[in-house]
N, C-alpha and C positions, 0 to 999 in steps of 0.2 A: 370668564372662566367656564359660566355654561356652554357658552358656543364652543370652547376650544373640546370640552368632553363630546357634544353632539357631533361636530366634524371627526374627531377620533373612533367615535362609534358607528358613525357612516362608514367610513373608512374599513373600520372592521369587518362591517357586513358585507361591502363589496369584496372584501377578500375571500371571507367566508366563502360567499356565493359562489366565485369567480373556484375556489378550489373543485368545491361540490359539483361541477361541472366541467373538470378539466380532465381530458384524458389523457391515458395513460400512452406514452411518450415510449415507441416502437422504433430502436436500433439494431444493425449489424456491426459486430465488431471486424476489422480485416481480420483475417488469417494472419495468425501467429509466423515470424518471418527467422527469427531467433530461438534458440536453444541454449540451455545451460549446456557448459562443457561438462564430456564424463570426466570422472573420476569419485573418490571413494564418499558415498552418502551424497550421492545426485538427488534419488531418489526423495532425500528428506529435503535438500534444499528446494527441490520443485515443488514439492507437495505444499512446503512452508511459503515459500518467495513469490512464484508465482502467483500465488492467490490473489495478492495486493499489485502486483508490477509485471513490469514483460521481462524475459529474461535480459532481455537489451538494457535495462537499467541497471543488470548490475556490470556487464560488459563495456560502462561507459564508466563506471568509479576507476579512480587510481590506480596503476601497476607500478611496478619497480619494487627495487630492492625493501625500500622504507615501507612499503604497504603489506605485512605482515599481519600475523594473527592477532597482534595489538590493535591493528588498524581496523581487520572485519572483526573482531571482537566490538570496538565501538561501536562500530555500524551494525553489527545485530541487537546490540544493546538497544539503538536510538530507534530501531525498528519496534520493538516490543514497548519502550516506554516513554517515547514521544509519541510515536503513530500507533498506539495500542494492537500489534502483532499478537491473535493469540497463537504466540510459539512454545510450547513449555522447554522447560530447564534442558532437560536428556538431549532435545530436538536442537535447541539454539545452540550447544559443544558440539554434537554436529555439524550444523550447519557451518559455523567458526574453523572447523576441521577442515571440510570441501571444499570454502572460499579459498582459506590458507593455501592451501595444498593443489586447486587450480588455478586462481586467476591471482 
C-alpha cells in the first residue's frame, strides 16, 4: 500500500511540475465563412449563438415543415440547460422566434 501511495505521489509531482512549466498554447482561428440568415432578432441570436458555435451549426439542424417552434424551442432549451448557455428568458423567446421564423 505504501508504494502504491509513493508512485501516486510521484506521479503527482511530475504533473505538477510538468504544468508549472507548460506554455500557454498560441492559435488562429479561420475566418468565419457562415452567417446567420436576417430576419427578425438576428441580432440577439448572434450575440447569444455564436458565442459558443459557428453559425454553420445551426444551418446544419433540421428544415422542413415538422421543424417548427417546438423543435428550436427544444433546441434552445438543451442549449441553456445541458451546455450551460448563459441566455436569459427575454433573449431565448427571441431567439425561439428568429429560428422559427427563418430557418
Amino acid at each position: 500500500m505504501n508504494r502504491l501511495i509513493k508512485i501516486a505521489a510521484a506521479g503527482l509531482v511530475v504533473a505538477a511540475a510538468s504544468v508549472a512549466y507548460a506554455k500557454p498554447v498560441k492559435y488562429e482561428l479561420p475566418p468565419e465563412v457562415a452567417a446567420l440568415k436576417p430576419g427578425p432578432n438576428q441580432d440577439v441570436a448572434v450575440n447569444n449563438c455564436t458565442a459558443c458555435h459557428s453559425a454553420d451549426y445551426i444551418q446544419t439542424q433540421p428544415h422542413g415543415p415538422k421543424f417548427k417552434k417546438d423543435f428550436w424551442q427544444a433546441e434552445v432549451t438543451k442549449m441553456i440547460k445541458v451546455y450551460g448557455a448563459p441566455i436569459d428568458d427575454a433573449d431565448a423567446s427571441k431567439i425561439v422566434d428568429y429560428l422559427t421564423a427563418t430557418y
